[in-house]
TORKOL-4160 file (C-alpha; in steps of 0.2 Angstrom, whole numbers, padded with zeros to 4 digits, m for minus):
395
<pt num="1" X="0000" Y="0000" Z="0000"/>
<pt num="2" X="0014" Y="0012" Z="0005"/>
<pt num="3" X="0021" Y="0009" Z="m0014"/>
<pt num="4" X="0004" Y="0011" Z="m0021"/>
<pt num="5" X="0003" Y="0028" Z="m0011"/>
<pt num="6" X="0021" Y="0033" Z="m0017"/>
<pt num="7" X="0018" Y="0027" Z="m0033"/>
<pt num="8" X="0003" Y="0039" Z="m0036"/>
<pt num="9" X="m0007" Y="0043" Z="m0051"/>
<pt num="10" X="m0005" Y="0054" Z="m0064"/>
<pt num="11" X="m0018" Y="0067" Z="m0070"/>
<pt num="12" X="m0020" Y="0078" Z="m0086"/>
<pt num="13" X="m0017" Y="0098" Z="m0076"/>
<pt num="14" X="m0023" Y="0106" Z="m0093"/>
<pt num="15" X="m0036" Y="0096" Z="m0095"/>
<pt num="16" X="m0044" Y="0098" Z="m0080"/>
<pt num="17" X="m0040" Y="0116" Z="m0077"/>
<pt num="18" X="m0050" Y="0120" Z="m0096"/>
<pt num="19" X="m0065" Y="0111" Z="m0086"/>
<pt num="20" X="m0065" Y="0120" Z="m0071"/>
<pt num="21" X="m0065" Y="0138" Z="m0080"/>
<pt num="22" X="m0081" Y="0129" Z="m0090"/>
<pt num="23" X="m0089" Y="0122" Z="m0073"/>
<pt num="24" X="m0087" Y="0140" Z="m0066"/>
<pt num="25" X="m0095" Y="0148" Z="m0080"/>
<pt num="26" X="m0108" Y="0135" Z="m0083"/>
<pt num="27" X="m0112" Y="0140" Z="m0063"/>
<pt num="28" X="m0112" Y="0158" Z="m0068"/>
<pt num="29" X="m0125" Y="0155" Z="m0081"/>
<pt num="30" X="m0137" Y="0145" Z="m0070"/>
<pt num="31" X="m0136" Y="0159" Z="m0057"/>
<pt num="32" X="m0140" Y="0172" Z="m0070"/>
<pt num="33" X="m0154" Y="0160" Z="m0076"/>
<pt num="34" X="m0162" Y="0157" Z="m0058"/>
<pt num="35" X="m0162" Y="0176" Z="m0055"/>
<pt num="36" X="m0171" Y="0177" Z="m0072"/>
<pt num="37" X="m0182" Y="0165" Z="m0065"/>
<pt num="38" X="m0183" Y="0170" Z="m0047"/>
<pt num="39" X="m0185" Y="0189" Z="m0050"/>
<pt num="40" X="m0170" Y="0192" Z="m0034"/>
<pt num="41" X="m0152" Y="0189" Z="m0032"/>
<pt num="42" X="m0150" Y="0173" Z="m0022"/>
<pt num="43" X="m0134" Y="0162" Z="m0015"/>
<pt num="44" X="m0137" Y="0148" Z="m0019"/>
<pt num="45" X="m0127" Y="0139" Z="m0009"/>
<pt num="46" X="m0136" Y="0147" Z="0007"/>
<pt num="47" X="m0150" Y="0134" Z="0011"/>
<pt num="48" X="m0158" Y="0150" Z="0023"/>
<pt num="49" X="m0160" Y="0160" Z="0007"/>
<pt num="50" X="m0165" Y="0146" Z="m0005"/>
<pt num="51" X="m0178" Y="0140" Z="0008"/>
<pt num="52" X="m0184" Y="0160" Z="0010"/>
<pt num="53" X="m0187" Y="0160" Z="m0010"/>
<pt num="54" X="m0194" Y="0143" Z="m0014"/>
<pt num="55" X="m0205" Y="0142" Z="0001"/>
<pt num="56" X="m0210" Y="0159" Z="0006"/>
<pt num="57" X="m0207" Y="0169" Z="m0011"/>
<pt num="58" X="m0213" Y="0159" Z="m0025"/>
<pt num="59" X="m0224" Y="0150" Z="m0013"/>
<pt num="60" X="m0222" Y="0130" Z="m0015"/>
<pt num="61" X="m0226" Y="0117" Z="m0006"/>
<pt num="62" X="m0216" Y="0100" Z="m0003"/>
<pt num="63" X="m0222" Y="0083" Z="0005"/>
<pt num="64" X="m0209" Y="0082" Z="0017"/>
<pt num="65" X="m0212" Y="0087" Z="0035"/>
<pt num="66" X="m0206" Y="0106" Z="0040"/>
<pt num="67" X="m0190" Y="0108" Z="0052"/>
<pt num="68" X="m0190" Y="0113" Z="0071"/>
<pt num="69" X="m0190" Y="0131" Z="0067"/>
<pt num="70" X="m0204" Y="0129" Z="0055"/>
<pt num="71" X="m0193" Y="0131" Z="0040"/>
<pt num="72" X="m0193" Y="0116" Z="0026"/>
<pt num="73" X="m0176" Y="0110" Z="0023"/>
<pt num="74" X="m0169" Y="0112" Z="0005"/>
<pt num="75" X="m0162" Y="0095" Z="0006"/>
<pt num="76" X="m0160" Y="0086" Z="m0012"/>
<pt num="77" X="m0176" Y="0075" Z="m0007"/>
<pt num="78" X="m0187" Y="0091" Z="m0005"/>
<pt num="79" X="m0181" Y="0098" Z="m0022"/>
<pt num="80" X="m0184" Y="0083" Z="m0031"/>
<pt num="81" X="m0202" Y="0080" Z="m0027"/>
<pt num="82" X="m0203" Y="0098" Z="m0032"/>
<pt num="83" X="m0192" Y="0095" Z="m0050"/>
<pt num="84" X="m0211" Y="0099" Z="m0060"/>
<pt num="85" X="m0218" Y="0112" Z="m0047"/>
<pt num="86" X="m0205" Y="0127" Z="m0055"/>
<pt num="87" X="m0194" Y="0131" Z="m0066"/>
<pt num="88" X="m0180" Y="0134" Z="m0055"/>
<pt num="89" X="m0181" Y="0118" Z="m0046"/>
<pt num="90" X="m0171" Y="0110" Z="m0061"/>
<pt num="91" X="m0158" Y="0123" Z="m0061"/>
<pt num="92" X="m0155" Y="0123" Z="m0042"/>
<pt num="93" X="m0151" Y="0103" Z="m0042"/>
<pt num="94" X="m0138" Y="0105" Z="m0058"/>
<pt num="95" X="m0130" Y="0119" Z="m0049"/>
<pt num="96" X="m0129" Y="0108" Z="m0033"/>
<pt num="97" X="m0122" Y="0094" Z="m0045"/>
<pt num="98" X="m0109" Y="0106" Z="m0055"/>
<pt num="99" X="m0102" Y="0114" Z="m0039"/>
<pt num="100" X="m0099" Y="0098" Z="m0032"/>
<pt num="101" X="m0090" Y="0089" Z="m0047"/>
<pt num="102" X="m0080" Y="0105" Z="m0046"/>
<pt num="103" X="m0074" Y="0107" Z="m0028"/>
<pt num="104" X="m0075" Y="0088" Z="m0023"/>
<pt num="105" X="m0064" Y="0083" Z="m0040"/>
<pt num="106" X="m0057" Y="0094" Z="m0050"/>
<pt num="107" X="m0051" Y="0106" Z="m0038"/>
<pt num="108" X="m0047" Y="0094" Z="m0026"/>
<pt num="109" X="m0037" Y="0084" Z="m0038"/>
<pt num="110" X="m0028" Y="0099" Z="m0046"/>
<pt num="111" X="m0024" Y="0105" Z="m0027"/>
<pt num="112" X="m0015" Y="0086" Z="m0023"/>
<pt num="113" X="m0006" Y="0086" Z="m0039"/>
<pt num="114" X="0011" Y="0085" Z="m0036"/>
<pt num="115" X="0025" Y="0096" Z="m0048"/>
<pt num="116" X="0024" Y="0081" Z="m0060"/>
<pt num="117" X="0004" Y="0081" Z="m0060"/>
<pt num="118" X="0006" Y="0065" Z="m0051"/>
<pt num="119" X="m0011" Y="0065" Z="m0034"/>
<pt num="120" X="m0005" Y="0054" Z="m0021"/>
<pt num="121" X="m0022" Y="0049" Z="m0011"/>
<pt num="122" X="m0018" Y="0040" Z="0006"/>
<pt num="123" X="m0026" Y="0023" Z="0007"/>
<pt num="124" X="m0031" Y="0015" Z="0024"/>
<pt num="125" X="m0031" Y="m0002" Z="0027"/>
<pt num="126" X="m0043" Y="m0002" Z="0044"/>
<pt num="127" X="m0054" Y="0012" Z="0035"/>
<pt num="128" X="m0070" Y="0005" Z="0034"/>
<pt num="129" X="m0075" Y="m0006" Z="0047"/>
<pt num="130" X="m0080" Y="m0021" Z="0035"/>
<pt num="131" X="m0060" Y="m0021" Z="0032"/>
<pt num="132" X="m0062" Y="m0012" Z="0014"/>
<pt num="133" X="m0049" Y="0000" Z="0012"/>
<pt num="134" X="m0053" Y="0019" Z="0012"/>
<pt num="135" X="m0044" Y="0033" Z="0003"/>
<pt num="136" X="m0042" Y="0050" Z="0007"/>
<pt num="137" X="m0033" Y="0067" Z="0002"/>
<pt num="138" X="m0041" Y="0067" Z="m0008"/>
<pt num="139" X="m0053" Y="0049" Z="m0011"/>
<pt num="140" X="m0049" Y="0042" Z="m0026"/>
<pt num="141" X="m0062" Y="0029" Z="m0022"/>
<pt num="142" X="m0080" Y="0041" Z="m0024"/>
<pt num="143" X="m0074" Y="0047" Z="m0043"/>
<pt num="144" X="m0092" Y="0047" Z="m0050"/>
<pt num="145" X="m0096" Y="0033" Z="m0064"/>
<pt num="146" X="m0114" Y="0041" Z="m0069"/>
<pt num="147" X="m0118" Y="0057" Z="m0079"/>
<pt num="148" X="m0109" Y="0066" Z="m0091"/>
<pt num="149" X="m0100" Y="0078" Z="m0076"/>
<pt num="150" X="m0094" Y="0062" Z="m0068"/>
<pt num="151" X="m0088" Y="0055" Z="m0086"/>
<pt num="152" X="m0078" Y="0071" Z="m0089"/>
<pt num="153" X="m0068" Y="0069" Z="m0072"/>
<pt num="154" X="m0065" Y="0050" Z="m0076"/>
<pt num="155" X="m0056" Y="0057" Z="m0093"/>
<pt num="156" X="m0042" Y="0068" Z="m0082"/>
<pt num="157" X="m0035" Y="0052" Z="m0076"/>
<pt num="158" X="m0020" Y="0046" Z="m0088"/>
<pt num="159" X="m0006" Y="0035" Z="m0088"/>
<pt num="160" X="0009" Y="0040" Z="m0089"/>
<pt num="161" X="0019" Y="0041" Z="m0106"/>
<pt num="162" X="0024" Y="0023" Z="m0113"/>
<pt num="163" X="0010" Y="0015" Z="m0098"/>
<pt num="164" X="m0007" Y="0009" Z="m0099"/>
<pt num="165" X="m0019" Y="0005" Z="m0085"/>
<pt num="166" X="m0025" Y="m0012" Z="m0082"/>
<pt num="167" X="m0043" Y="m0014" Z="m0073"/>
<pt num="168" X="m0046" Y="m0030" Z="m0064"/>
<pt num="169" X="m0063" Y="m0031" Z="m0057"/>
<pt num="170" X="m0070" Y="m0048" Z="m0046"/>
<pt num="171" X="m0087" Y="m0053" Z="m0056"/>
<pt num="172" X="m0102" Y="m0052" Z="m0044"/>
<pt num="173" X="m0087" Y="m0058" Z="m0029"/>
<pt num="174" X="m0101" Y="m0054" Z="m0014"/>
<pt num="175" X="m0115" Y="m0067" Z="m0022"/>
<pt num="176" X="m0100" Y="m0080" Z="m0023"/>
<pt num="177" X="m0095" Y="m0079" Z="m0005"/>
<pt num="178" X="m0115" Y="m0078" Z="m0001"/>
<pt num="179" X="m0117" Y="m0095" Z="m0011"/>
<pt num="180" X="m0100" Y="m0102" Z="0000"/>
<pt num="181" X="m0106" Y="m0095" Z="0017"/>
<pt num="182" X="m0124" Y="m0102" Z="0014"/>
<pt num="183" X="m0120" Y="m0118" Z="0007"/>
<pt num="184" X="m0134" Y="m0114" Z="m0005"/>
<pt num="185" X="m0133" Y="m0129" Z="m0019"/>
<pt num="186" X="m0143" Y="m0118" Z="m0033"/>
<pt num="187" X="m0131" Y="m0100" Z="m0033"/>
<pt num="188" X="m0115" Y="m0112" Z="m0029"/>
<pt num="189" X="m0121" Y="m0123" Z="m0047"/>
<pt num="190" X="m0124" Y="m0109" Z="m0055"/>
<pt num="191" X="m0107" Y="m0099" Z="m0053"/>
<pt num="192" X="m0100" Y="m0118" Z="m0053"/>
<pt num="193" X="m0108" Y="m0118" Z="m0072"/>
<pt num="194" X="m0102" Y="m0101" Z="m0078"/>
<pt num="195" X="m0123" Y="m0095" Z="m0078"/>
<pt num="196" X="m0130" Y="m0079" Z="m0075"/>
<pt num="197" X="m0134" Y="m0078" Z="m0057"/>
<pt num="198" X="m0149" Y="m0065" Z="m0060"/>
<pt num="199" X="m0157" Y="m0075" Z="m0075"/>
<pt num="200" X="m0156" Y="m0091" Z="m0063"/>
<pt num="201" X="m0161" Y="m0081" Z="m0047"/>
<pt num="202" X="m0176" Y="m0075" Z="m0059"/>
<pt num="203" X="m0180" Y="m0091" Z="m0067"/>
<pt num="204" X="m0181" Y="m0099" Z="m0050"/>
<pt num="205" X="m0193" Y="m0085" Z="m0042"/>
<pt num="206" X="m0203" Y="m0083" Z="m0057"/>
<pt num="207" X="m0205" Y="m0102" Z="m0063"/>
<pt num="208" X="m0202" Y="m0098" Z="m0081"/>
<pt num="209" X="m0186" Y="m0107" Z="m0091"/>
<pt num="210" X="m0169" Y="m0095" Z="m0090"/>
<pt num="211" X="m0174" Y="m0093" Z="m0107"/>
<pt num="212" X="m0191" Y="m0084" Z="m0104"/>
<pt num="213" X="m0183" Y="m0072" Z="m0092"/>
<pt num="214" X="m0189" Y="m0055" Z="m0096"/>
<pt num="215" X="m0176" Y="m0039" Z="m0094"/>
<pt num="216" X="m0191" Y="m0035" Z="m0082"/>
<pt num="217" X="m0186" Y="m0049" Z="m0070"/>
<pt num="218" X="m0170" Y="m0051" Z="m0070"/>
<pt num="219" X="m0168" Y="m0032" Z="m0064"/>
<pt num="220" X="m0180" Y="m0036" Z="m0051"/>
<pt num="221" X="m0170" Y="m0052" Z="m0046"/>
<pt num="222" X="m0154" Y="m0043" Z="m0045"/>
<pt num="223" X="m0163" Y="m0028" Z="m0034"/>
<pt num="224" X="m0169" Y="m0045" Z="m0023"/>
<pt num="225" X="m0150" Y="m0051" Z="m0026"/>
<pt num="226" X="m0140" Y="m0036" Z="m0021"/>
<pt num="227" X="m0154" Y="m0031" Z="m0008"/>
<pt num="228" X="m0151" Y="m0047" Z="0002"/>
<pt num="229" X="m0132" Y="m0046" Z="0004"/>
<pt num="230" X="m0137" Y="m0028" Z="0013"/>
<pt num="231" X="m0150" Y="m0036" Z="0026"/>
<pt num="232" X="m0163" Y="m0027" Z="0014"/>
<pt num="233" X="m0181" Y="m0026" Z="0023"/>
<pt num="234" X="m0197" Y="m0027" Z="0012"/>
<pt num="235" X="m0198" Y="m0006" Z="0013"/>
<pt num="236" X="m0181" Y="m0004" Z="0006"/>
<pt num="237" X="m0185" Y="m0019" Z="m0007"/>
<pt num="238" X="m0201" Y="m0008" Z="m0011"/>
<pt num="239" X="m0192" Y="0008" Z="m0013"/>
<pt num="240" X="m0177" Y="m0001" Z="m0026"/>
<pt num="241" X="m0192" Y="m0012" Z="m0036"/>
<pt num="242" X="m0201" Y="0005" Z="m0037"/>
<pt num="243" X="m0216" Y="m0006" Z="m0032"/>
<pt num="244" X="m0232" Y="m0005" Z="m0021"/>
<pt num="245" X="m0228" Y="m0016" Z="m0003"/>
<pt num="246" X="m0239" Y="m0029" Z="m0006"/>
<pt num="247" X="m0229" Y="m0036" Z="m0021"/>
<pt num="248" X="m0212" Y="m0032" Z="m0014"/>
<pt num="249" X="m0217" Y="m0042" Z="0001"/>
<pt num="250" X="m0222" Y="m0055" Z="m0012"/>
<pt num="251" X="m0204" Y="m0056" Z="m0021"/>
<pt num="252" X="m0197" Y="m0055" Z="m0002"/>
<pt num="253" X="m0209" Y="m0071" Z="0004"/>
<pt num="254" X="m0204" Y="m0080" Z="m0012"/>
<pt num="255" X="m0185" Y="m0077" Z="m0012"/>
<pt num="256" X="m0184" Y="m0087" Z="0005"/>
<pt num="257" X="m0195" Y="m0100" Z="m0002"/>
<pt num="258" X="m0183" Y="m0102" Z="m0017"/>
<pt num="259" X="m0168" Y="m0102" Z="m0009"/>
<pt num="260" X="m0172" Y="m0107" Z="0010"/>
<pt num="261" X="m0156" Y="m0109" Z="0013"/>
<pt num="262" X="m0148" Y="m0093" Z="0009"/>
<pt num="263" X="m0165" Y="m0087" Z="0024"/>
<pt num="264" X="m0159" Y="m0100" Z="0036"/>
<pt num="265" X="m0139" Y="m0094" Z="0034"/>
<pt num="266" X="m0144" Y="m0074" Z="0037"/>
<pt num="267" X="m0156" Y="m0084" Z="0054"/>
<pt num="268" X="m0139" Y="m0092" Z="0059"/>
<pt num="269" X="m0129" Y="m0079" Z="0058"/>
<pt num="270" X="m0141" Y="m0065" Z="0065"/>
<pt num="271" X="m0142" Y="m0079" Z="0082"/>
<pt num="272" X="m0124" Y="m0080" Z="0083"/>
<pt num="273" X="m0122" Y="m0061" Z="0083"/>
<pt num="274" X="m0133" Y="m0061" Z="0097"/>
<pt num="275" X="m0124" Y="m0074" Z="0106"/>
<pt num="276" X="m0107" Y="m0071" Z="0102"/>
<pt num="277" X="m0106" Y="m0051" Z="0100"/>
<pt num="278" X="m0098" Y="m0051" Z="0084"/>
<pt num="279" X="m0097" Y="m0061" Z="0067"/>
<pt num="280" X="m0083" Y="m0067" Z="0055"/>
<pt num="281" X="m0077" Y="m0067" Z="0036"/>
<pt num="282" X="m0073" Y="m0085" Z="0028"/>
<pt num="283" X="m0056" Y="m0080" Z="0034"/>
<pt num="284" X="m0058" Y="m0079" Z="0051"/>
<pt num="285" X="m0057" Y="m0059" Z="0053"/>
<pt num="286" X="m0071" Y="m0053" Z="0068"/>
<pt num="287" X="m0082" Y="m0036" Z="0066"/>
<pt num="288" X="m0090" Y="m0034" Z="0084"/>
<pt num="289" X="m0108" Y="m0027" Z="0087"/>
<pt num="290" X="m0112" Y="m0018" Z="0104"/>
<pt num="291" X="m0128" Y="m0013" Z="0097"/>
<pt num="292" X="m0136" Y="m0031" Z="0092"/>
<pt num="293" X="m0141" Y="m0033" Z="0112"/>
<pt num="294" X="m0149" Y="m0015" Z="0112"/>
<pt num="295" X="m0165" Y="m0011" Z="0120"/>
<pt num="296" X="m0168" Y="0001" Z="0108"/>
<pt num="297" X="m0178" Y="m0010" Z="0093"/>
<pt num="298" X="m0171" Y="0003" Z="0077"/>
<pt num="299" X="m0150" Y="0002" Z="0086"/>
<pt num="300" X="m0154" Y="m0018" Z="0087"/>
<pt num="301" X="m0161" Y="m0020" Z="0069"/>
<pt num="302" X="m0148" Y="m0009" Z="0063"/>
<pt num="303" X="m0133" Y="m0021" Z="0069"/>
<pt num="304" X="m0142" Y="m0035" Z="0063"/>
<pt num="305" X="m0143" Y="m0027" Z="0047"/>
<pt num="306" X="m0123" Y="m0024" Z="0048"/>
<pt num="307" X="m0118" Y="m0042" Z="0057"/>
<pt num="308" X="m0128" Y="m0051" Z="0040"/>
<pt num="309" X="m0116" Y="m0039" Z="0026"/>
<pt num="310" X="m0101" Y="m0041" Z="0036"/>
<pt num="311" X="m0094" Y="m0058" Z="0034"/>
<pt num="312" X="m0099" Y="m0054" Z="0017"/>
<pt num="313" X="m0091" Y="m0039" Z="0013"/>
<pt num="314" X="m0077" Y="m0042" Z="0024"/>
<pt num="315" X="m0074" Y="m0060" Z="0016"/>
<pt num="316" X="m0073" Y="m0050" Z="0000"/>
<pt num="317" X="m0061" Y="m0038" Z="0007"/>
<pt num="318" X="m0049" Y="m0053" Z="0013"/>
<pt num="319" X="m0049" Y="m0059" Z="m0004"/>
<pt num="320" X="m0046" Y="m0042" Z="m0015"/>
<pt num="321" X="m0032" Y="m0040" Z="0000"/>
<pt num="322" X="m0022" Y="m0056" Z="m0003"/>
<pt num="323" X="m0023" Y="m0057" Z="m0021"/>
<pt num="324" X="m0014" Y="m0039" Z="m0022"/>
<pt num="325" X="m0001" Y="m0050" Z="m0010"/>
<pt num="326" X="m0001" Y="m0066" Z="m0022"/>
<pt num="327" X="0000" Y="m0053" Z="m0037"/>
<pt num="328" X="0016" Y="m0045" Z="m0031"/>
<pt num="329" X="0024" Y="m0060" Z="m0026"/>
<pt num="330" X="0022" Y="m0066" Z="m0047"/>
<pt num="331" X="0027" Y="m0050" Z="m0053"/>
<pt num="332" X="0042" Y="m0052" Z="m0046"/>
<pt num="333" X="0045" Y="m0070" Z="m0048"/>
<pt num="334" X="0042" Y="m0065" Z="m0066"/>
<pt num="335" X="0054" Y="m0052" Z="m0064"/>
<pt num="336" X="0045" Y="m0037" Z="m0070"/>
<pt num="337" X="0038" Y="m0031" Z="m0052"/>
<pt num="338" X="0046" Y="m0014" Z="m0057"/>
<pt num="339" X="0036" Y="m0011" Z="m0071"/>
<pt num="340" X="0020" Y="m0014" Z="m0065"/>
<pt num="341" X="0012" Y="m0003" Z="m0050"/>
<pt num="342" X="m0005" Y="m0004" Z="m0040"/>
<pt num="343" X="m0013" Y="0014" Z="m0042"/>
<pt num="344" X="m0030" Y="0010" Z="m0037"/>
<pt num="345" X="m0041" Y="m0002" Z="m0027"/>
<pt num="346" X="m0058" Y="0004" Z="m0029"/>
<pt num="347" X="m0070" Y="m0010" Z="m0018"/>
<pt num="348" X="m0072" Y="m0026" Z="m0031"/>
<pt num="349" X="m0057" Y="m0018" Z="m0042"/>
<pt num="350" X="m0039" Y="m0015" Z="m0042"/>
<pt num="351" X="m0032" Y="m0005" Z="m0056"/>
<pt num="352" X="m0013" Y="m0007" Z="m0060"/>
<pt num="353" X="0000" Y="0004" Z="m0069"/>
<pt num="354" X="0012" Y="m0006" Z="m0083"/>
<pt num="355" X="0024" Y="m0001" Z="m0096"/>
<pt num="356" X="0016" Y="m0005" Z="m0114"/>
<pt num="357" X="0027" Y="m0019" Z="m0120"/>
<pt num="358" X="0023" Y="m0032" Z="m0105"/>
<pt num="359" X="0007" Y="m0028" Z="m0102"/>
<pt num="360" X="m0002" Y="m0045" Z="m0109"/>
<pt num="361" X="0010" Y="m0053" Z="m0097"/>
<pt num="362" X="0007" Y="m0041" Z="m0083"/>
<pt num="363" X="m0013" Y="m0044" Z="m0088"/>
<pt num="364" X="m0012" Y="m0063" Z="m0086"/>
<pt num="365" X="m0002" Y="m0061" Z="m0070"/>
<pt num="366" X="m0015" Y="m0051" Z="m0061"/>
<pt num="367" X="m0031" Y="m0060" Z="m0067"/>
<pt num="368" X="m0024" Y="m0077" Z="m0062"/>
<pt num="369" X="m0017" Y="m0073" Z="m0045"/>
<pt num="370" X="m0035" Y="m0067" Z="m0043"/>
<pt num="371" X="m0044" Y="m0082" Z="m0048"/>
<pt num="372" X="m0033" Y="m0093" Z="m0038"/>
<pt num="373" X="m0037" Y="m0083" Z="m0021"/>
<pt num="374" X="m0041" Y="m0097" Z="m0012"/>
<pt num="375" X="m0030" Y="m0111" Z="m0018"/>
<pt num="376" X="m0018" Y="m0102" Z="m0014"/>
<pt num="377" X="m0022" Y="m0092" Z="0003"/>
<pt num="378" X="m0010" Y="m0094" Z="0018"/>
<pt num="379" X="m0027" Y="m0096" Z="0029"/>
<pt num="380" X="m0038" Y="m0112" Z="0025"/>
<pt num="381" X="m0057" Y="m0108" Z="0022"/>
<pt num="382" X="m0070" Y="m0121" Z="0026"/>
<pt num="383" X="m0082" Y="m0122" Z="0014"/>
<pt num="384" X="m0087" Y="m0127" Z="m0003"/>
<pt num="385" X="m0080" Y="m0115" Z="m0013"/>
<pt num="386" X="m0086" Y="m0109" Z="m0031"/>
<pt num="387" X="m0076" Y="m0100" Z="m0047"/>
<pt num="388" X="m0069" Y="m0084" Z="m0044"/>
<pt num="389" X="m0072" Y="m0073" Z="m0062"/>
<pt num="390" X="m0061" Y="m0059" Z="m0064"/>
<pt num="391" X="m0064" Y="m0048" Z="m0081"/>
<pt num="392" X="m0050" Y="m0034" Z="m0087"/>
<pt num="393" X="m0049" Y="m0019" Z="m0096"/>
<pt num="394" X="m0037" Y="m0007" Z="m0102"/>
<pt num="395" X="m0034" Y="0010" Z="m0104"/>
C-alpha cells in the first residue's frame, strides 16, 4: 500500500484546469438564469435564502415534513419531489451537482497534484469497518461513474507516457461468497456452471425457463440479489423495485421459499451475533456489534442489518487483500515487479499501472493470481468453494 501511495497517479493539469473555468461559467449562467427565474439575487449555496425563495417567495409546497423552526429543509429530497412544481427547481439541483463535481474533484485533484501532475491519495487499510480500504486526500475511491460531469472527471486520469492501466474487477465476488457462506446448492451450481446468477435467481422466483426471463425480471431479481447481501427489509425492497408493498413483500416471501437456505444462513448468523457479540469473514477476521443486544428495537435491527453484510463484505475484502499480495509476489517471480504498479483499489477492483510492452503478461499475471485466491491463501477456508471470475480492461 505504501508503494501504491508513493507510486501515485497521474492526471492531465490542462485538462482539467479547461473544465474547471467551464464548470465556473456554466455556474455563472445558471445563477443568471435562476435570478431570471426568481426575479431576486440569491446564494445559492445558502440553504436560509433558498428556503426564503422557494418556500416563502414563489410559494411551493413540498411533502416532506417542515424543520423545528418551522422552516422546510432544502435537502435534495425536498427539491426533487418539487423537480415539475417550477422552473428553478431544475436549475438549483444542476447547480448543486456542478459545484460539487467541481470542488469535490477537479479542484481537489488539481490542489493534490504534485510538480509532475502526479495525486498521491492516502489509502487506509482499517478504514471501513467491513476491512475495505478507504482513501483519502483526496478519495480516489468516490470518482463518479454516472452522468456526463462524472464521465468528464474520469477522462483527467491518464497513464503515464509509454504505460497503460490495467482494470481488474472480481465478477459479482459478494454473491459468490454468499453462495460459500450459505452452502446454497442452486447459486453455488450456477457460478459452478459459468450462468448468469440473475437470470437463474429470476427463473427460479418466477418459474419460467432461463430462457423466458424477461429484462423486467431479472432487474428485479438482482434488486432482490443485491438487496439481500445488505439485510434489505421489504420497505427498502419496495423503494429499489419501485413497487407497491404488497408485491415487494411477495418477491421478499418467495425469495426465501426459493432459496431457503440462503434465509436460514442470514437466521444463523443473525443468532450467533446475538450470542457471540460479533461475526466473521470466511477467513476468520471478527467485526463486533455492541448494538445487536440494544434495548432500543431501530440500534438492534440496525446491527443486525450490519452483522448479516459483514462476513460478506469483509470476506470480500480478505480476498481483494491477498490477491494484491499473491500478485506481487508473481510480478516479481516473473521479474517485472518494477514495471508494473497498483494505483488504485476501488471496492471489487484493483487498477494497475504497466509499461506498454509487458502488459499482456502483466494482464495474465493479475487475473490469475486473482482467480486462484483461495487455492492459494495462507489461511484455509472451510467451505465449498465456487469460481472466482475476474474480467480486465485497459486504458
Amino acid at each position: 500500500i505504501e508503494r501504491m501511495q508513493s507510486w501515485g497517479i497521474m492526471i492531465d493539469r490542462p485538462y482539467f484546469e479547461t473544465l474547471a473555468q467551464r464548470m465556473k461559467k456554466q455556474l455563472a449562467d445558471i445563477e443568471a438564469n435562476v435570478v431570471d427565474l426568481a426575479g431576486t439575487t440569491i446564494n445559492l449555496n445558502s440553504p436560509k435564502q433558498l428556503s426564503e425563495l422557494l418556500f416563502n417567495k414563489l410559494g411551493l409546497k413540498p411533502k416532506t415534513k417542515q424543520k423545528a423552526s418551522g422552516a422546510y429543509t432544502t435537502n435534495a429530497e425536498t427539491l426533487e419531489s418539487l423537480i415539475d412544481a417550477h422552473p428553478v427547481i431544475p436549475l438549483i439541483l444542476e447547480h448543486r451537482e456542478v459545484q460539487k463535481l467541481l470542488s469535490t474533484y477537479v479542484e481537489a485533484l488539481l490542489g493534490h497534484a504534485d510538480v509532475n501532475n502526479i495525486v498521491h491519495a492516502t489509502f487506509l487499510q482499517h478504514g471501513a469497518a467491513t476491512g475495505r480500504f478507504s482513501s483519502t486526500n483526496p478519495n480516489l475511491q468516490n470518482i463518479p461513474i454516472k452522468g456526463d460531469g462524472g464521465k468528464e472527471v474520469r477522462h483527467g486520469f491518464i497513464a503515464r507516457p509509454r504505460h497503460v492501466f490495467i482494470s481488474s474487477d472480481y465478477s459479482q465476488i459478494e454473491l459468490r461468497v454468499l453462495a460459500m457462506l450459505s452452502g446454497d446448492e442452486r447459486l453455488i451450481e450456477t457460478f459452478a456452471a459459468g450462468e448468469d446468477i440473475h437470470t437463474r435467481v429470476a427463473s427460479a422466483m418466477f418459474h419460467v425457463d432461463p430462457t423466458e426471463v424477461t429484462n423486467d425480471m431479472r432487474r428485479k431479481a438482482k434488486v432482490i440479489n443485491f438487496g439481500i447481501l445488505y439485510g434489505m427489509g421489504v420497505s427498502a425492497l419496495q423503494k429499489n423495485l419501485g413497487t407497491t408493498r404488497g408485491e415487494a413483500a411477495a418477491f421478499y416471501e418467495n425469495y426465501f421459499k426459493t432459496f431457503p437456505t440462503i434465509g436460514e444462513y442470514l437466521d444463523r448468523t443473525k443468532s450467533f451475533a446475538r450470542e457471540h457479540g460479533y461475526t466473521e469473514t470466511m477467513f476468520g477476521r471478527r467485526r463486533y456489534f455492541p448494538g445487536i443486544s440494544s434495548g432500543a428495537p431501530y440500534l438492534r435491527a440496525f446491527a443486525e442489518r450490519m452483522a448479516v453484510n459483514a462476513p460478506i463484505q469483509g470476506t470480500n475484502a480478505d480476498i481483494v487483500k491477498i490477491a494484491i499480495a499473491l500478485i506481487d509476489t508473481d510480478l516479481r517471480t516473473a521479474g517485472i515487479f518494477d514495471k508494473v504498479h497498483l494505483v488504485l483499489q476501488v471496492h471489487d477492483e484493483l487498477v494497475y499501472e504497466a509499461e506498454e510492452t509487458i502488459r499482456e503478461k502483466a494482464e495474465q499475471i493479475i487475473k490469475d493470481a486473482m482467480v486462484q485466491v483461495f487455492e492459494r491463501s495462507p489461511i484455509a477456508i472451510d467451505a465449498q468453494r465456487v469460481p472466482l471470475a475476474v474480467s480486465l480492461g485497459k486504458g
